[in-house]
C-alpha positions in Angstrom: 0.0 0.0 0.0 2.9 2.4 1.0 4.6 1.8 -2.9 1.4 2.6 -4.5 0.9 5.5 -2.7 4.6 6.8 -3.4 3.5 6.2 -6.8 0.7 8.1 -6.8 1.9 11.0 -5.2 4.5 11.0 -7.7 2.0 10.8 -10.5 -0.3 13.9 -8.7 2.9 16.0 -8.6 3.7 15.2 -11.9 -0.3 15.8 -12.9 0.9 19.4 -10.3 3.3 20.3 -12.7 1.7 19.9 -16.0 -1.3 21.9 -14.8 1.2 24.8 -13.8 1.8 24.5 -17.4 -1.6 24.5 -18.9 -3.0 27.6 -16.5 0.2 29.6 -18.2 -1.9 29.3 -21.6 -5.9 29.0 -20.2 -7.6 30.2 -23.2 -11.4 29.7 -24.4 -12.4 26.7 -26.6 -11.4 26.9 -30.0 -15.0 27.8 -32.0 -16.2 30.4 -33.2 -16.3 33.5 -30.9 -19.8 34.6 -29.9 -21.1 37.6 -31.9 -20.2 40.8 -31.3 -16.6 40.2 -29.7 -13.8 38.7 -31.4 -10.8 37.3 -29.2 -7.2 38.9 -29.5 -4.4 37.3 -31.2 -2.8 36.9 -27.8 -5.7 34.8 -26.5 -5.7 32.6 -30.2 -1.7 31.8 -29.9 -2.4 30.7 -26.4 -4.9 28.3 -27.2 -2.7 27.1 -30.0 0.3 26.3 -27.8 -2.2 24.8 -25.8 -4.1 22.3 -28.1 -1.3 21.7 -30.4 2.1 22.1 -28.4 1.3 21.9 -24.3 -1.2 18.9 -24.4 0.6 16.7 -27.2 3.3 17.0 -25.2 1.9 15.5 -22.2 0.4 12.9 -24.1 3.7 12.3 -25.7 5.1 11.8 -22.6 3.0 9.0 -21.3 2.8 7.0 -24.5 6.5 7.4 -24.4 6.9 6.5 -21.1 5.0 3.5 -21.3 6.3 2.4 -24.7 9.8 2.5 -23.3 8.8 0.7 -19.9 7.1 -2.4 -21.7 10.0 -2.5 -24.2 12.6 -2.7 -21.1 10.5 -5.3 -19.2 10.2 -7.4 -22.3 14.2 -7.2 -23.0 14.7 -8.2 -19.4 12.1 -11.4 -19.1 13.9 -12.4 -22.8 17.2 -12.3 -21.6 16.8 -12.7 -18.1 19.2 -9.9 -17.5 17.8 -7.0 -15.1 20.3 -4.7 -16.9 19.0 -5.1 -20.2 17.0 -1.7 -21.8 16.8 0.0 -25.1 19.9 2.0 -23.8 22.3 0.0 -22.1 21.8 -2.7 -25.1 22.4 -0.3 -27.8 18.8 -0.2 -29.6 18.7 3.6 -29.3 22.2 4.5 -30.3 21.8 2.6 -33.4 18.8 4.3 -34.2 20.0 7.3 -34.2 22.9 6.5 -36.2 20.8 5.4 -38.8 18.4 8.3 -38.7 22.1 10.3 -38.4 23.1 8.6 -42.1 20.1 8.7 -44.0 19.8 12.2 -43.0 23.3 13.7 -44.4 23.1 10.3 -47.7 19.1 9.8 -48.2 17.1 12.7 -47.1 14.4 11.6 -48.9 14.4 8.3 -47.1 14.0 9.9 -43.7 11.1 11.6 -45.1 9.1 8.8 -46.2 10.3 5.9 -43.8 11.9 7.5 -41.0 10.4 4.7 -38.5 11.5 2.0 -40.8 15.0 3.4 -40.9 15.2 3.9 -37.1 14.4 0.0 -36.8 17.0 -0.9 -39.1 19.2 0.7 -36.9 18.0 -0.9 -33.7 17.6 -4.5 -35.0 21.2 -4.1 -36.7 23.0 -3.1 -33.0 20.8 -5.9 -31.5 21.7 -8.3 -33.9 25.2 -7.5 -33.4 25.1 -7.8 -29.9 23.3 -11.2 -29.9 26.0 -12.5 -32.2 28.9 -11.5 -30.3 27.4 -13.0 -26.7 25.1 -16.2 -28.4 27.4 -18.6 -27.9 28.5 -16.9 -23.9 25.2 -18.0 -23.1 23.6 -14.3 -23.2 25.6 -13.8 -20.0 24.0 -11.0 -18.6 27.0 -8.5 -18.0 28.3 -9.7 -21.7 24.9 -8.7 -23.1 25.7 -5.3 -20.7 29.1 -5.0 -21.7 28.6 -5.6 -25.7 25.9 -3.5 -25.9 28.0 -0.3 -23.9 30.8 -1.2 -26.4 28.5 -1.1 -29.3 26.4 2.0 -28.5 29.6 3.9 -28.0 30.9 3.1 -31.4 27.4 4.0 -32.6 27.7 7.0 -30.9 31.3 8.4 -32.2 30.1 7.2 -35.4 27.2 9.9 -35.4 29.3 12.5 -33.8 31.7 11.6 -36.5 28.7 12.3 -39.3 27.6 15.8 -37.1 31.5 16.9 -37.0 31.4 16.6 -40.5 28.9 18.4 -41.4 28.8 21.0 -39.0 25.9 23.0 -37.9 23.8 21.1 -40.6 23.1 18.1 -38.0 24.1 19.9 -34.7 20.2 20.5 -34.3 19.5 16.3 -34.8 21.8 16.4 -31.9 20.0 17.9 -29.9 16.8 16.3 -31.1 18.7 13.0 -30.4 18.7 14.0 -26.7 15.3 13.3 -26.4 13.3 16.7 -26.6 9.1 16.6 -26.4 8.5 19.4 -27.6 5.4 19.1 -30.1 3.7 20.6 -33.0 1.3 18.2 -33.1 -0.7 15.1 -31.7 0.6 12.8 -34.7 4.0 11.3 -32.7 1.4 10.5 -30.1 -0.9 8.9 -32.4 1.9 6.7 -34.2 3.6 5.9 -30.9 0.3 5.1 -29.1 -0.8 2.4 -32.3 3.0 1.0 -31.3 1.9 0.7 -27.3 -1.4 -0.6 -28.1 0.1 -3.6 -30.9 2.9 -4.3 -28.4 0.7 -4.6 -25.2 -1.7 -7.5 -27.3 1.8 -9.4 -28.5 2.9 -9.1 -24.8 -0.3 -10.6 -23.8 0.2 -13.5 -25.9 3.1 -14.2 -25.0 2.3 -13.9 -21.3 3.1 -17.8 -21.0 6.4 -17.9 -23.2 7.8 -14.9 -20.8 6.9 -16.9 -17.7 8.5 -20.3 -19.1 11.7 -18.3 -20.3 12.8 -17.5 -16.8 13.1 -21.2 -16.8 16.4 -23.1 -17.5 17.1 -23.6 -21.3 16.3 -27.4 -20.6 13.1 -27.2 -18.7 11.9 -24.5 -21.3 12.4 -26.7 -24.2 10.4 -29.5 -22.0 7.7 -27.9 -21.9 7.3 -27.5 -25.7 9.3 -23.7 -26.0 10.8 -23.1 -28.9 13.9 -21.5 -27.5 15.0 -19.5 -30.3 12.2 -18.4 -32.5 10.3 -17.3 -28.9 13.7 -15.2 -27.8 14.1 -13.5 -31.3 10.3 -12.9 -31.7 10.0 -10.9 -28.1 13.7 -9.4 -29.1 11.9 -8.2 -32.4 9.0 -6.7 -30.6 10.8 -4.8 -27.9 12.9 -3.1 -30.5 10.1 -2.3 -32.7 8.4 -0.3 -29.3 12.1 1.5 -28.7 12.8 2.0 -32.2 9.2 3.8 -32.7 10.0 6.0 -30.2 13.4 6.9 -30.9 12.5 7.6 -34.5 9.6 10.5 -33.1 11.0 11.8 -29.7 15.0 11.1 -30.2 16.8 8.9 -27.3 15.2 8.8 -23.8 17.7 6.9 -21.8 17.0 4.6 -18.8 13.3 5.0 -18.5 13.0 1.0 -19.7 15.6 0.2 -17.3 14.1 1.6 -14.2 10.5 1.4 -15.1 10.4 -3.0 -14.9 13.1 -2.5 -11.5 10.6 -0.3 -10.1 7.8 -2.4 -10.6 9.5 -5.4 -9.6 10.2 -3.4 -6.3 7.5 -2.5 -5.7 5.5 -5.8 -5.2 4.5 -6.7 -8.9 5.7 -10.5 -8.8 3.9 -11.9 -11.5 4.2 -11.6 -15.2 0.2 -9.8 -15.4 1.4 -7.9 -12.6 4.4 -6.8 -14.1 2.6 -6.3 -17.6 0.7 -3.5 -15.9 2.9 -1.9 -13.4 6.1 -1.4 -15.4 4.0 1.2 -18.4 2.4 2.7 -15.9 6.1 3.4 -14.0 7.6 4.3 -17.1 4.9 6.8 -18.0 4.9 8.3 -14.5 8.9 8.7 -14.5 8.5 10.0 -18.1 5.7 12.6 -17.4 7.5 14.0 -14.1 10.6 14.4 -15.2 9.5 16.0 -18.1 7.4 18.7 -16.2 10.4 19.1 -13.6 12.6 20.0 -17.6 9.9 22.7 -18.2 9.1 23.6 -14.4 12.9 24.4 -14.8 12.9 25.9 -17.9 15.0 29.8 -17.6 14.1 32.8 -19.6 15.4 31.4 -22.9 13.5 28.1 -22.7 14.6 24.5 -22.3 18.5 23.5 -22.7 18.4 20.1 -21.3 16.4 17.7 -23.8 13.9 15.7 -21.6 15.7 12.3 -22.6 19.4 13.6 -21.2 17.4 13.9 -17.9 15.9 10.7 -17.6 19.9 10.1 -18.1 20.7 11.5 -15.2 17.8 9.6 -13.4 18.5 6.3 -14.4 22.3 6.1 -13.8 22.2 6.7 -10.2 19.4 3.8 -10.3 21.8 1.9 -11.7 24.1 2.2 -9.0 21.2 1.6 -6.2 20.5 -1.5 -8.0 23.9 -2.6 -7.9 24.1 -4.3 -4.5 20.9 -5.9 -5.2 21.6 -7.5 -8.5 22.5 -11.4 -7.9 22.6 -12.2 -11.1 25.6 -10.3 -11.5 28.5 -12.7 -12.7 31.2 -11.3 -14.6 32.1 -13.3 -18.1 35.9 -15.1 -17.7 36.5 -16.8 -20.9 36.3 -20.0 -19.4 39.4 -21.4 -17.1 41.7 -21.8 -19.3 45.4 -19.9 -18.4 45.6 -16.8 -19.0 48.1 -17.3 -21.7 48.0 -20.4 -24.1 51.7 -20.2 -24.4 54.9 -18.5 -23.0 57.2 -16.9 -25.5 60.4 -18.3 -25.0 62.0 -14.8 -26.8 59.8 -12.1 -24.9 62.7 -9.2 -25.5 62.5 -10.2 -29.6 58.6 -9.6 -29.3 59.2 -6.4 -27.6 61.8 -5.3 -30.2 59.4 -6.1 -33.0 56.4 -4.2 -31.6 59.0 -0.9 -30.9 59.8 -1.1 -34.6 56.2 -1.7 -35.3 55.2 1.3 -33.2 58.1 3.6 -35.2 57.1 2.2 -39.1 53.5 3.3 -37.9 55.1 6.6 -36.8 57.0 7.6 -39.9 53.8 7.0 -42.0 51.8 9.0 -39.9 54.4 11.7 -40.4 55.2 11.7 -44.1 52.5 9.9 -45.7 49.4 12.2 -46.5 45.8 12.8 -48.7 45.9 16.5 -50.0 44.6 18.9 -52.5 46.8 16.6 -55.2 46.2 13.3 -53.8 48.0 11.1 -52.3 51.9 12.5 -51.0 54.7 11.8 -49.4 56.6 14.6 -47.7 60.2 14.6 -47.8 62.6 17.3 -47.4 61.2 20.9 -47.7 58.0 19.6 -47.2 58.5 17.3 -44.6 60.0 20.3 -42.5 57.2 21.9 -42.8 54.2 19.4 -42.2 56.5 17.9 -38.9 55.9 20.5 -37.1 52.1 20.0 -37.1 51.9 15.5 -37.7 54.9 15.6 -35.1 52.5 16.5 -32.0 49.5 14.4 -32.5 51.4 11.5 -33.5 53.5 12.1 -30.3 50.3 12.7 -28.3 48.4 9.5 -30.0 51.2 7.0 -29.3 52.0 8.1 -25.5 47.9 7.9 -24.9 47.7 4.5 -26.7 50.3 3.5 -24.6 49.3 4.7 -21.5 45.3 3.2 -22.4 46.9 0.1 -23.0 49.1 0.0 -19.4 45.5 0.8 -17.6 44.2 -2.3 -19.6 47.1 -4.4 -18.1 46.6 -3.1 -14.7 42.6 -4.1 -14.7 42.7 -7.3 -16.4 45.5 -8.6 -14.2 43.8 -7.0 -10.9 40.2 -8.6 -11.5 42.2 -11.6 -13.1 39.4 -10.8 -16.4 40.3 -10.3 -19.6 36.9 -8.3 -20.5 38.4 -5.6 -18.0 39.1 -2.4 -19.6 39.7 1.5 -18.7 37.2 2.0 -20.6 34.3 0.7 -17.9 36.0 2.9 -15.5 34.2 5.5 -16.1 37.1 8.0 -15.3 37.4 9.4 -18.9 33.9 10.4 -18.9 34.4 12.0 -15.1 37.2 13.8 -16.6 34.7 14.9 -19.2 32.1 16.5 -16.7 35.4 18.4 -14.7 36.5 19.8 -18.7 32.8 20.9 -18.8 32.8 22.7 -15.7 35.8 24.5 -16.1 34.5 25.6 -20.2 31.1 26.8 -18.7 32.2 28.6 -15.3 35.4 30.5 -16.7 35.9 32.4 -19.5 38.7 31.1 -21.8 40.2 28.5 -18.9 44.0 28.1 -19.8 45.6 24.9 -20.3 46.3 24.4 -16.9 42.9 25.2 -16.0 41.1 22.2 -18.1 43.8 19.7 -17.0 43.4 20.9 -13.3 39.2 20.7 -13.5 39.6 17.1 -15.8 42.0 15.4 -13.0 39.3 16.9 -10.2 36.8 15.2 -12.0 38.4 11.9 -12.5 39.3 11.4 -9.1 36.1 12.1 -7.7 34.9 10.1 -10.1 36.9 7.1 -9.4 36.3 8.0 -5.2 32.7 6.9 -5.9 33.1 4.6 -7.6 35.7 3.0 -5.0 33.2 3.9 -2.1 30.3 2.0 -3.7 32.5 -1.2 -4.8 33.8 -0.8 -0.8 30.4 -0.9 0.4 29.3 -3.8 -2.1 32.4 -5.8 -0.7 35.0 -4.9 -3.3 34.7 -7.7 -5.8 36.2 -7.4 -8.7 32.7 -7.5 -10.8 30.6 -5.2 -8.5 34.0 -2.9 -9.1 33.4 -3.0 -12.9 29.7 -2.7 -13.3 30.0 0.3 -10.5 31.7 2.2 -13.3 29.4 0.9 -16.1 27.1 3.2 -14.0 29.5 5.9 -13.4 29.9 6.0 -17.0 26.4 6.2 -17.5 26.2 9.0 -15.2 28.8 10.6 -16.4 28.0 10.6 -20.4 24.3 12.0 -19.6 25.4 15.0 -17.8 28.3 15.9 -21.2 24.9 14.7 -23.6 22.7 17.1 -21.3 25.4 19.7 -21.7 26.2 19.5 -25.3 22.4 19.6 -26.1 22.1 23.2 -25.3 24.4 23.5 -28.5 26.9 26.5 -27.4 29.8 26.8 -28.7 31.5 25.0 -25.5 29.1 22.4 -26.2 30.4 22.3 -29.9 34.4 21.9 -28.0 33.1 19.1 -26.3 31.1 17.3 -28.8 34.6 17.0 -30.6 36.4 15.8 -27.3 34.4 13.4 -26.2 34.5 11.8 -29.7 38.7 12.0 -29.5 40.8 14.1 -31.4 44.3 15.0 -31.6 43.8 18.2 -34.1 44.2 20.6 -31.8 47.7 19.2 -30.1 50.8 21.4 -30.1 54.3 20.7 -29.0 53.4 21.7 -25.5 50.3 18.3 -25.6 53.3 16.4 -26.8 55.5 17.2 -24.3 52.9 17.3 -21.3 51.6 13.8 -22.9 55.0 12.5 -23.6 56.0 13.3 -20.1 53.2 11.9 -18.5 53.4 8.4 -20.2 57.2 8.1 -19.2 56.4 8.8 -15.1 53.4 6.9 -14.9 54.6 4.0 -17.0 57.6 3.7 -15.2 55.8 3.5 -11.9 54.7 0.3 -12.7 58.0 -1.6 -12.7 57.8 -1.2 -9.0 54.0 -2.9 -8.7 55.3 -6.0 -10.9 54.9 -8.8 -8.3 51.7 -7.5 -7.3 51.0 -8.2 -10.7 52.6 -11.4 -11.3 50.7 -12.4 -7.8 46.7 -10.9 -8.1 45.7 -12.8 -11.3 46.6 -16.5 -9.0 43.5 -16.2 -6.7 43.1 -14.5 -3.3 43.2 -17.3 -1.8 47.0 -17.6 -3.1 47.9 -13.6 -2.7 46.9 -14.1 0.7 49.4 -17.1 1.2 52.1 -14.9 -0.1 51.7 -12.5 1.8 50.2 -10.3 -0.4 47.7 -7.2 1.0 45.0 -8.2 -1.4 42.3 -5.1 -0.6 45.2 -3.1 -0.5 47.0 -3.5 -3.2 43.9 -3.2 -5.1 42.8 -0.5 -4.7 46.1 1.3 -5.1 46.2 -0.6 -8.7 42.6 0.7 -9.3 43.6 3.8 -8.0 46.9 3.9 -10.5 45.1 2.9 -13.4 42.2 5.3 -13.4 44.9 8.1 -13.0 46.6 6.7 -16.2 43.3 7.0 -17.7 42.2 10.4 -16.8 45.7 11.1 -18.1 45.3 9.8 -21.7 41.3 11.6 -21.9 43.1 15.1 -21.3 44.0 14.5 -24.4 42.4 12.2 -26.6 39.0 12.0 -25.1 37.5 9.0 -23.4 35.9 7.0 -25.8 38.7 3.9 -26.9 38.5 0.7 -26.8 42.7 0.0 -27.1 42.6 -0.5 -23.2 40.8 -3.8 -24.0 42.4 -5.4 -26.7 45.9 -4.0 -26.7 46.9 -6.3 -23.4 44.8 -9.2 -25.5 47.2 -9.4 -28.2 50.0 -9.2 -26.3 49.2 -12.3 -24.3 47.8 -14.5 -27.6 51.7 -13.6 -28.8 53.2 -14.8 -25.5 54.2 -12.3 -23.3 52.7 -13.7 -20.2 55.3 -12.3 -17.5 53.9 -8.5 -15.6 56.8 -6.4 -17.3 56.6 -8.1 -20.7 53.0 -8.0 -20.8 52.9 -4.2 -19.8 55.8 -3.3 -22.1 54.0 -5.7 -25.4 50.4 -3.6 -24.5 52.0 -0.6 -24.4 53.7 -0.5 -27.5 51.1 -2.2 -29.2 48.2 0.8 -27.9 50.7 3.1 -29.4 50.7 1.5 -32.6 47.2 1.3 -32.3 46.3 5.2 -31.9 48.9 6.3 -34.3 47.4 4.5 -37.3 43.5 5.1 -36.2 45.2 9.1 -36.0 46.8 8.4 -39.4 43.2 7.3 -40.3 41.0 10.1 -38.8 43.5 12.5 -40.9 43.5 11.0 -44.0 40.0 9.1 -44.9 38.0 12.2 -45.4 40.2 14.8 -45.7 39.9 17.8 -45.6 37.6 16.9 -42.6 39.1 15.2 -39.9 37.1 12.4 -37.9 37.0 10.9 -34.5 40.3 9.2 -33.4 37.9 7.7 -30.9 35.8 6.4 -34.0 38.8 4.3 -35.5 40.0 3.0 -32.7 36.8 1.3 -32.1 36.5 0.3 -35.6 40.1 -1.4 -35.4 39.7 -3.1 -31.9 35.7 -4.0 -32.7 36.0 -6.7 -34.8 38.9 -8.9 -32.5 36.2 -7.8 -29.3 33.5 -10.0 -31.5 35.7 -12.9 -31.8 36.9 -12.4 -28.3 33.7 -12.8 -26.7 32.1 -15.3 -29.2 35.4 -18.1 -28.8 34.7 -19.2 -25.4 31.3 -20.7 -26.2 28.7 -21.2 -23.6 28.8 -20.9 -19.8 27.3 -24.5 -19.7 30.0 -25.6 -22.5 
């Protein structure tokens, strides 16, 4: 009784706020005015915001709401994972990225089948993810994981297409935010037809979704067809997020939190689910959309309603945490960490340092100009050194430096799906770069470095306060900064949504570029990369020690919480680092320390020193790429790196097979 009152008092304030609202444009009907008075043109544009602006909007709202809430309960019965949601699996991000391309390549398209184009995207990014976790078993923090990995990509990759064309598609960026603002009732028409369809299918599949939460055994026993049920719910949940996404833009979280909610709140079974989680969604929807206008200044709304629900959901996320026992984080299997030792480590090392410096002097002298393809020598190489010389030096110490954090968390957790990039600490750094851009007028160098390392560490604090509080596992560690992550990216979405030109600075740095590096980046990076790096010879045993077991550490004499936590501690400094400069989205964290242990560098040192040179190689071709594939535009470094490491992060999580294989 006490839940459904909280939810009704939430729903009256909500009902508060969007009356506040409506008395701001009380106007008479609209029909003909009675004879002898005609009404003034104030009194007629108030009634049109009203009946074609203020009330769609509200409508909107709900239909959203509640679209988005069944869509995130069915994803979550499907693949029994309480994390999954249109957002953290990716069906919103390739939505937009589809709506992002047929914009700038088929206008025409979006015109005609802009819901058909948004699904594409979605069912693309889900497919994706499905095929990289199938044969894991759908492991729930996999399904987590690939889909944060994928959405990001998705994500550079539209930045990439706005960067490009400039002011053109800043306004679908904003749009992609997730505003409600209306001209009209048809968005809530089409979106409500979608809620309406999707609410019969869910009925009929009521008993499939109860059987599903079943093992895959007892499922198939009792006449399931595993696969065609899972893909048929898959396709309809997508279709609800898609729809809604292609008329509203992103809403984040709502379809995460509206089926937790309910779930907490007493519903237990699937009818009572089936009902609560919509209405949830459409509550959380509709208030925190009246808080965006309640809040509104004197020049209107700069958040987008969607970026809020942002900020709503990733703290959820992280009250959920310690009350998620499903939570198991994916470990390839038990094989050894390395499938072979190589008996000439130093030769390895020597051929990756001579990799690293052939990648270097074609990123310096090779070129696409005016007349093609070039390459600089002499005269001209003096003069083009002076401006490749710096962001190759800043991409290779980053690289590097990515690639030692990557070292550091795999070996800690003893997981090789650990990565800086789950940290969380690039984006912190993010949200300390935006406060210094917005607070100070022209903030120096020192400045922005100063405001980026505040907001990493405190970043990284919480983050190490709620792991502590969880018990410090090494899985509660990494899905605490899936959520600080989270956090983190909706406050820089909510910021670069109001589309200043601070906004426009940190579009292009949270996307990762090295355009703007000068020889002081190169020598602040280059500098950086040598200290830090060289730190870690001292933490070697540690190393060698942590990936054996605690049980083991412990025996040796090893301060296992301790020593953690400085590690952690080290390697989201080495992150925060590398984001000054290159931003935070990369995924060479991840697979640089990968290849070097498939080659056999299995040792602390030699796996830090193979990762490290092997990052730099890395981020000075995906810099060499960014310059060169469009030019005279020049793309997210970020983008490329993903687009390199992608494809080995498919195969890494697909080789392993099943849980129960």
């Amino acid at each position: 009784m006490n839940r459904i009152l909280l939810w009704g008092g939430l729903a009256l304030v909500a009902a508060c706020l969007s009356l506040v609202q409506i008395a701001g444009y009380a106007a008479p009907p609209i029909v003909p005015p009675p004879a002898g008075s005609v009404p003034s043109d104030a009194a007629w544009l108030d009634a049109v915001i009203l009946h074609h602006s203020l009330l769609p909007r509200i409508a909107v709202a709900l239909v959203c709401g509640a679209t988005l809430g069944l869509s995130g309960l069915l994803l979550q019965r499907v693949l029994r994972n309480p994390l999954a949601d249109p957002s953290t699996l990716g069906v919103s991000a390739g939505a937009q990225l589809a709506m992002t391309a047929a914009t700038v390549h088929a206008p025409a398209l979006m015109e005609r089948a802009r819901e058909g184009v948004a699904l594409s995207g979605g069912l693309a990014v889900v497919g994706l993810i499905l095929a990289m976790t199938w044969r894991r078993g759908l492991e729930p923090v996999a399904v987590v994981l690939a889909g944060m990995m994928v959405a990001l990509t998705a994500t550079m990759a539209s930045a990439a297409l706005i960067l490009a064309n400039g002011e053109y598609l800043f306004s679908l960026f904003i749009w992609g935010g997730g505003a409600l603002a209306q001209q009209g009732w048809d968005p809530t028409l089409s979106v409500t037809v979608r809620l309406l369809i999707g609410t019969a299918a869910a009925v009929l599949m009521m008993r499939p979704l109860s059987i599903l939460r079943l093992d895959d055994a007892s499922a198939r026993s009792l006449g399931i067809s595993l696969n065609l049920t899972r893909f048929g719910i898959i396709g309809v949940a997508v279709w609800l997020a898609a729809g809604v996404t292609a008329e509203v833009g992103v809403i984040g979280f709502v379809g995460l939190a509206a089926p937790a909610l309910a779930h907490l709140s007493g519903a237990r079974t699937e009818r009572q689910r089936l009902v609560a989680a919509p209405l949830i969604g459409a509550i959380l929807l509709w208030l925190t959309d009246g808080l965006v206008q309640a809040l509104a200044g004197a020049g209107g709304e700069r958040v987008p309603t969607g970026a809020a629900t942002a900020l709503l959901g990733a703290p959820l996320l992280l009250w959920l945490l310690p009350r998620l026992r499903m939570v198991e984080w994916p470990s390839l299997g038990n094989r050894p960490a390395s499938p072979r030792r190589s008996r000439r480590p130093g030769l390895l090392i020597g051929l990756f340092a001579l990799s690293l410096a052939a990648a270097m002097v074609l990123a310096l002298t090779v070129g696409y100009g005016p007349d093609g393809w070039t390459l600089a020598t002499g005269r001209q190489f003096d003069r083009l050194v002076g401006w490749r010389g710096p962001r190759v030096a800043v991409a290779a110490a980053a690289g590097a430096m990515l690639a030692a954090a990557g070292v550091l968390l795999q070996r800690v957790t003893a997981n090789p799906l650990a990565s800086p990039e789950i940290l969380g600490v690039g984006t912190g750094a993010g949200v300390g770069l935006t406060a210094a851009l917005f607070l100070v007028a022209g903030p120096g160098f020192g400045l922005q470095v100063a405001a980026s390392a505040a907001g990493a560490v405190l970043v990284l604090a919480a983050m190490l306060v709620l792991s502590l509080r969880a018990g410090f596992g090494p899985e509660r560690l990494l899905l605490a900064g899936i959520a600080m992550s989270a956090l983190c990216s909706a406050v820089l979405t909510a910021v670069i949504a109001t589309g200043t030109p601070q906004a426009f600075a940190l579009l292009r740095w949270l996307s990762g570029s090295t355009n703007d590096a000068g020889p002081a980046d190169a020598w602040a990076c280059g500098g950086a990369a040598v200290l830090l790096l060289g730190a870690l010879v001292p933490a070697a045993r540690w190393l060698e020690i942590l990936p054996l077991g605690d049980g083991t550490a412990r025996a040796l004499g090893l301060p296992v919480r301790r020593c953690r936590i400085l590690l952690v501690l080290f390697a989201g400094l080495i992150t925060a680092t590398a984001g000054l400069f290159v931003g935070p989205l990369s995924f060479v964290g991840l697979i640089a320390p990968h290849l070097a242990r498939l080659v056999g560098l299995g040792r602390a040192l030699e796996h830090g020193a193979g990762a490290a040179l092997i990052g730099a190689v890395l981020m000075v071709v995906s810099d060499w790429l960014a310059r060169t594939v469009a030019f005279p535009y020049q793309l997210p470094l970020g983008l490329f790196a993903a687009l390199l490491a992608g494809p080995y992060l498919i195969r890494l999580l697909g080789r392993a097979g099943s849980r129960a294989g």
